[in-house]
N, C-alpha and C positions, 0 to 999 in steps of 0.2 A: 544717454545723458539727459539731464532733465536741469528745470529753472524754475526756480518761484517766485512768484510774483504777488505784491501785497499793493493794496492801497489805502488813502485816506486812514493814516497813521494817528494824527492829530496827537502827538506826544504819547501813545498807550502801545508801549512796548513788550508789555508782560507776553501777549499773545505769541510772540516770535517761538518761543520756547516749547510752544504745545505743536510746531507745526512740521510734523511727520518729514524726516531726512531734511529737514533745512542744511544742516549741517556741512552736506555731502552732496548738493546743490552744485551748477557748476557756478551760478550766480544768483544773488537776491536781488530781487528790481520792486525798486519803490515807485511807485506810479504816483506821487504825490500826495500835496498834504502830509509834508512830516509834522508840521506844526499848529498851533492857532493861534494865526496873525503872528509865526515868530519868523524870526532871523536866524543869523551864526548862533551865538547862544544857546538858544532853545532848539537848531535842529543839531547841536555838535551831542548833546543827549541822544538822543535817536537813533547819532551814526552810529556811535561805540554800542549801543545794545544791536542794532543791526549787525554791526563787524563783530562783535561777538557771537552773533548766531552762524554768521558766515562770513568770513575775510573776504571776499570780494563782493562788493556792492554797488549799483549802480544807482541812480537816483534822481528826479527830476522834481521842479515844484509843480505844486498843486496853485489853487484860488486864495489858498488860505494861509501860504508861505512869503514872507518879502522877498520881492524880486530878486535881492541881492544876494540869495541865496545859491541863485542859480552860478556866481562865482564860487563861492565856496566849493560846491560841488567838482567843477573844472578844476579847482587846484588841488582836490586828492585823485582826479585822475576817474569820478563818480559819473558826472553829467552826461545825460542822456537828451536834454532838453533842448530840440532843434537841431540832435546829431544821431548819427547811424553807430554800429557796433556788428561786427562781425561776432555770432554768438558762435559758430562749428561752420566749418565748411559747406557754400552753399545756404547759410538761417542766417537773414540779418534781422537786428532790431533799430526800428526808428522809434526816437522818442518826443512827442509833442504836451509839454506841463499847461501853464495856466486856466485860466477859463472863461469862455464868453460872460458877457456883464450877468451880475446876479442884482437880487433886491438886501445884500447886505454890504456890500460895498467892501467887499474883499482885496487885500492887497496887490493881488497878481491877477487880473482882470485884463483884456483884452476883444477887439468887437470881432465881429465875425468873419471880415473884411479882412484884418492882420491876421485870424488863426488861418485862415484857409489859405492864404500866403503863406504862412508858415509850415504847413505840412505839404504843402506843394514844394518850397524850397526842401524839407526835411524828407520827401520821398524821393526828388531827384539824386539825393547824395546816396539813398538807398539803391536806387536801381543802377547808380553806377557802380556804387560798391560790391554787387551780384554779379555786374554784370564783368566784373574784374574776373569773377569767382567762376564764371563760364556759365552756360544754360541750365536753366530747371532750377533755379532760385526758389528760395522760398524768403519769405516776410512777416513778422510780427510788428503790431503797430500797437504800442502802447501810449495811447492816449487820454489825459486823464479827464474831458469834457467827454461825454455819450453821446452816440447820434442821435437824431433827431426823430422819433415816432418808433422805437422799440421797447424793449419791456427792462432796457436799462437808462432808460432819463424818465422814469414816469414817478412824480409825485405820490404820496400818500394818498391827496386827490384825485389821483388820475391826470394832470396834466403834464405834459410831458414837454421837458425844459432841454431836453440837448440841443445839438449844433448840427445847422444844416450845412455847413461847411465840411462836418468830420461823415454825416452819413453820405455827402455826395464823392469825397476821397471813397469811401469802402467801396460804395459800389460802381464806382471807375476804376482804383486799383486793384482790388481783390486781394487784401491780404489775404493769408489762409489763416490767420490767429488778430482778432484785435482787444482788446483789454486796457479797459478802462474805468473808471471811480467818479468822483462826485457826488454821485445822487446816493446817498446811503442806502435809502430805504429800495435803490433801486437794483438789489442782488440778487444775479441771475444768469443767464443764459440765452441769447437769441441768436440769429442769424439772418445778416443780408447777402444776397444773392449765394455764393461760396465760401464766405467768408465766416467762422467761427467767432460770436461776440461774445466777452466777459465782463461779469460787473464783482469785480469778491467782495464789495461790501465794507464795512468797516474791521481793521483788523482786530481791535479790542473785540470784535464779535466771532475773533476768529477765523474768519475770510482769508483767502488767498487763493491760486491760480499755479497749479504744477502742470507746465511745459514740458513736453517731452520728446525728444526726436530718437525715436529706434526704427533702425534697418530702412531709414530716410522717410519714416513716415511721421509729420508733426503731430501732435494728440495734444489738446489743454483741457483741465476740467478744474469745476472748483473744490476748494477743500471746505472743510471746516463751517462753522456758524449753522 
């Protein structure tokens, strides 16, 4: 079974359609940024080309989404943001949206102090939910801020803007998959300690992340762009 995962949407849906068994997915996960600077309105576009590509969709805000979004989302039963999801027996996913402060003044903003609160509270609900599930868990952390000194929060300049909040979670928790967006230009691949990093990029560029668990072994790589 497998799961794709897109981020940094920012209303450019076309892309959904070019991306290899979306279709037949057991779910689409939006890692945020459905919109620019929108709300209900402007992300209810989004959903319907999303649930068009695949009826089951999950979805959290980004930086660039109003916060109020994050309801909308809870009432079709979407929201991932600051909650867990059993994806198969044994594979949870934890989802943490917003983003530490930028120099654009984005609507879903938060310091560094509240995120790492936050996926501290959003990893407890994970490891209880695993640990429902019996021994030998496994975890995806989709998170849409990057950590802090890898080759997915680094600038066009070279400086490198993620969150020391989300790279000290990796490397205490060890997910075995984490994926996460923001930094556009910053699409790629790294790793802390064990733990498998993804950045897919912007999806009008094509970008996305297929998750895969066969015969209990998790695998993610990126697609497209």
């Amino acid at each position: 079974m497998y799961w794709i995962i897109v981020g940094d949407i920012h209303e450019s849906v076309g892309a959904l359609r070019g991306i290899p068994g979306i279709g037949a997915a057991e779910a689409l996960i939006l890692g945020g940024d459905l919109t620019n600077r929108g709300g209900s309105a402007q992300a209810e576009g989004v959903l319907r080309a999303a649930q068009a590509a695949n009826p089951h969709v999950l979805a959290q805000v980004g930086n660039m989404d109003h916060p109020s979004l994050t309801d909308v989302l809870a009432a079709r039963g979407m929201n991932i943001h600051r909650e867990v999801r059993l994806l198969a027996p044994g594979l949870a996913l934890m989802g943490v949206g917003w983003s530490t402060p930028t120099p654009f003044d984005t609507p879903a903003e938060t310091s560094e102090a509240e995120l790492r609160e936050w996926i501290r509270e959003t990893h407890a609900k994970a490891r209880a939910l695993l640990a429902q599930d019996g021994p030998g868990g496994k975890l995806v952390a989709v998170i849409h801020t990057p950590p802090l000194n890898t080759r997915l929060d680094a600038l066009a300049s070279g400086a490198h803007v993620g969150s020391a909040a989300v790279r000290e979670f990796i490397l205490e928790a060890e997910p075995e998959v984490f994926v996460c967006g923001h930094i556009h230009e910053a699409r790629g691949e790294d790793h802390l300690g064990r733990t498998h990093l993804l950045n897919p990029g912007l999806l009008s560029e094509g970008g996305y992340v297929r998750l895969e668990l066969s015969g209990g072994r998790l695998t993610a790589a990126l697609g497209g762009a």
